[in-house]
Backbone as numpy.savetxt, mean C-alpha at the origin, in Angstrom:
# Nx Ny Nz CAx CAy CAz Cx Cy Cz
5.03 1.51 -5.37 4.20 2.70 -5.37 5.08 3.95 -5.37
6.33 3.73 -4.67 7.06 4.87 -5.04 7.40 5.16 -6.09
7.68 4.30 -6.75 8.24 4.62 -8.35 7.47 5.37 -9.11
5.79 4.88 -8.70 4.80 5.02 -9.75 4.53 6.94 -9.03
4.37 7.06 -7.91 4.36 8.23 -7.52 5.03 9.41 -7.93
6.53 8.73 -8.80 7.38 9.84 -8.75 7.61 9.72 -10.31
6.84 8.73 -11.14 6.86 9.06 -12.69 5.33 9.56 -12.77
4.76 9.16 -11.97 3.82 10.75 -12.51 3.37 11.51 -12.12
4.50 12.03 -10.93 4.78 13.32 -11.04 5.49 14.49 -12.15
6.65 13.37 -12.27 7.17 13.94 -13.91 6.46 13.64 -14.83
5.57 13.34 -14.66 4.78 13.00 -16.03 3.82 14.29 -16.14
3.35 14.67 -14.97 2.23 15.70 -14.71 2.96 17.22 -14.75
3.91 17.08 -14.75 4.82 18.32 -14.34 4.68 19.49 -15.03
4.83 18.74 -16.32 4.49 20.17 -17.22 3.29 20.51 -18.05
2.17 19.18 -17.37 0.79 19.27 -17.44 -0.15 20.40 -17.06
-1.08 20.51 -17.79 -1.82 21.81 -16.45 -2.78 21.10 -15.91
-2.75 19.96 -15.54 -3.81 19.33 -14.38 -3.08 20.15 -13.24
-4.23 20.46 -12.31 -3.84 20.78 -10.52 -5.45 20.16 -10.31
-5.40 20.37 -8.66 -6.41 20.24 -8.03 -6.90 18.96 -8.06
-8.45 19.19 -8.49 -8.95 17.69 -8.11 -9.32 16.88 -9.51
-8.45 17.49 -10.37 -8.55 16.90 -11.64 -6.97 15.61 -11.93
-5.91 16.47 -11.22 -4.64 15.90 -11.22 -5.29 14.86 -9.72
-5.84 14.37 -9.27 -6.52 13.33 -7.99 -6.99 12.49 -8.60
-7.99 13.19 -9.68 -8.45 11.92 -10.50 -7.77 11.14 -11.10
-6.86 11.92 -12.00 -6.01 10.82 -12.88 -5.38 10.00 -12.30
-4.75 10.58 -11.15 -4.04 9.86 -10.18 -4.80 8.66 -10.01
-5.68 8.86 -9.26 -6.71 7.79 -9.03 -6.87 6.94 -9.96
-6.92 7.27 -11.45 -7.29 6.13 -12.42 -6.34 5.59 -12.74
-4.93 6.18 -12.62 -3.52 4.98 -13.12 -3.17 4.69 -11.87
-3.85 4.41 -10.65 -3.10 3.70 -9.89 -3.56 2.52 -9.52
-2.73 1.48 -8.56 -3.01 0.19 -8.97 -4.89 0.31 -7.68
-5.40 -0.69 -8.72 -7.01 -0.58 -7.91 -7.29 -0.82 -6.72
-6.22 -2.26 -6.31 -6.46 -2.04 -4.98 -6.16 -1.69 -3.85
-5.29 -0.79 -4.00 -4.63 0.44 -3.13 -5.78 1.48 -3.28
-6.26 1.87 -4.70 -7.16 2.51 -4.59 -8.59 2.85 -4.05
-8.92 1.24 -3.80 -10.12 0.76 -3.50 -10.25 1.06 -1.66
-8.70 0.08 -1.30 -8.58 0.70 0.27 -8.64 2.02 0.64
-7.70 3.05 -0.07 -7.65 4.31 0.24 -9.30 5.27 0.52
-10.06 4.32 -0.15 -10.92 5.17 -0.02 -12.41 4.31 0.33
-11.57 3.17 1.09 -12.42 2.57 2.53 -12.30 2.95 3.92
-11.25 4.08 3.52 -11.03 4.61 4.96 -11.94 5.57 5.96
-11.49 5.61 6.91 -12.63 6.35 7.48 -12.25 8.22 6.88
-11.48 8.63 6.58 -10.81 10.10 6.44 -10.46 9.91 4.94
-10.80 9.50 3.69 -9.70 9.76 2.33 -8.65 10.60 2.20
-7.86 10.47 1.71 -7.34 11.62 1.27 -8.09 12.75 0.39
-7.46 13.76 0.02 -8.26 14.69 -0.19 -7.29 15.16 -1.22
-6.34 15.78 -1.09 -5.61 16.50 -1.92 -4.72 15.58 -2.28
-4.01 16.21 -3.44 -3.04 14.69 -4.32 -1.72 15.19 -3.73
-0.88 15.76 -2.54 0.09 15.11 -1.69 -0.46 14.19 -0.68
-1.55 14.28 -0.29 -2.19 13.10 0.77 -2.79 12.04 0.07
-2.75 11.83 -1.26 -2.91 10.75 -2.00 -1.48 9.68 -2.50
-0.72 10.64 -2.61 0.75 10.32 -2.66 1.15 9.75 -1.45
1.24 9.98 -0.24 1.58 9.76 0.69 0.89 8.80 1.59
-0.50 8.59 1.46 -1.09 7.56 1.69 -0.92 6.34 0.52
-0.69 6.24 -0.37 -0.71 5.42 -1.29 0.55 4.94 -0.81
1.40 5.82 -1.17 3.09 5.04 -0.37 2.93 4.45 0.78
2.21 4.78 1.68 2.14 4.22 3.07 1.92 2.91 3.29
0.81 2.88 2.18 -0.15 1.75 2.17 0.43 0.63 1.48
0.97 1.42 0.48 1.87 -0.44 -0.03 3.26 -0.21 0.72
3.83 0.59 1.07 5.04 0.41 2.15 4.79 -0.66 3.82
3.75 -0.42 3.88 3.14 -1.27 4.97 2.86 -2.96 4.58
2.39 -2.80 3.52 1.93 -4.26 2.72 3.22 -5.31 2.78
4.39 -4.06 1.85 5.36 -4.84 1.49 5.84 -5.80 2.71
5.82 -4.58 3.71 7.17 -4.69 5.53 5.83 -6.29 5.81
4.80 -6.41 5.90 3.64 -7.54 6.22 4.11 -8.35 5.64
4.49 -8.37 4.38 4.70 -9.89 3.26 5.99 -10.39 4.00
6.97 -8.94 3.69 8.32 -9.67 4.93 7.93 -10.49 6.10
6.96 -9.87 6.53 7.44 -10.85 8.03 6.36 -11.68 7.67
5.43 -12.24 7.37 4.75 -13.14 6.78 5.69 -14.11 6.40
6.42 -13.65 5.32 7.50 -14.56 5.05 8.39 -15.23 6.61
8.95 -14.78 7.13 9.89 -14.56 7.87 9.53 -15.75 8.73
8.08 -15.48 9.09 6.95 -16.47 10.02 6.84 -17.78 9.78
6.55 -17.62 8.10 6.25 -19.30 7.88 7.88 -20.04 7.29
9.06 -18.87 7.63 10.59 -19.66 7.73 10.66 -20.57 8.85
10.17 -19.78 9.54 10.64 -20.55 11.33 9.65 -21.43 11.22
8.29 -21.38 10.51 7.86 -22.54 11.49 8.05 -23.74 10.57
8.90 -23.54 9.06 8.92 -24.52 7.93 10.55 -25.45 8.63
10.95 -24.63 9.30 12.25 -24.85 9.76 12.31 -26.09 11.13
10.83 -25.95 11.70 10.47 -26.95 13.30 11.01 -25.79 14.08
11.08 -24.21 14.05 11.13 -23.82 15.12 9.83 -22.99 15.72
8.58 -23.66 15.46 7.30 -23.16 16.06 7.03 -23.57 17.37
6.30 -22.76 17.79 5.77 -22.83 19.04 5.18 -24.41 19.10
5.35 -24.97 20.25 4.70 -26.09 20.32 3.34 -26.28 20.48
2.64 -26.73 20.12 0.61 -26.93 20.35 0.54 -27.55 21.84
-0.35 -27.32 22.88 -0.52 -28.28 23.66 -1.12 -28.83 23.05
-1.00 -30.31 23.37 -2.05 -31.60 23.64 -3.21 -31.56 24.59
-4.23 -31.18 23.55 -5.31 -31.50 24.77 -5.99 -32.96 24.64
-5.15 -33.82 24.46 -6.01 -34.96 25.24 -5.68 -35.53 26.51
-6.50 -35.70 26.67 -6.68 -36.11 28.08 -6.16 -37.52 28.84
């Protein structure tokens, strides 16, 4: 999402979109379901630096989750999981 944030910004740069027209477009080239969350939230963003910056957030957060997701099912692929009690009796 960073990447995509910062080619179209140069992309828009010497555009005359502003306002809530440069939000929209934004909105339509970005990936959907970042888009879809962003604006399940309780607050949206509003202006297109708080669209930028929530969008980064949001897959910056995703990514750091998949890491340790990953990380999780190392140890326990490895036998170093927590043990289950036995509940029988």
């Amino acid at each position: 999402m960073e990447e995509f944030v910062q080619k179209f910004k140069r992309a828009t740069r010497e555009s005359r979109y502003e306002g809530r027209i440069l939000v929209e477009e934004f909105k339509r080239e970005m990936s959907e379901v970042i888009r879809r969350k962003l604006m399940e939230v309780e607050r949206p963003p509003a202006s297109i630096n708080q669209w930028y910056k929530y969008a980064t957030n949001l897959d910056r957060y995703w990514r750091e989750s998949r890491r340790e997701e990953k990380k999780l099912r190392g140890k326990q692929d490895n036998g170093t999981q927590t043990p289950r009690q036995d509940n029988r009796a």
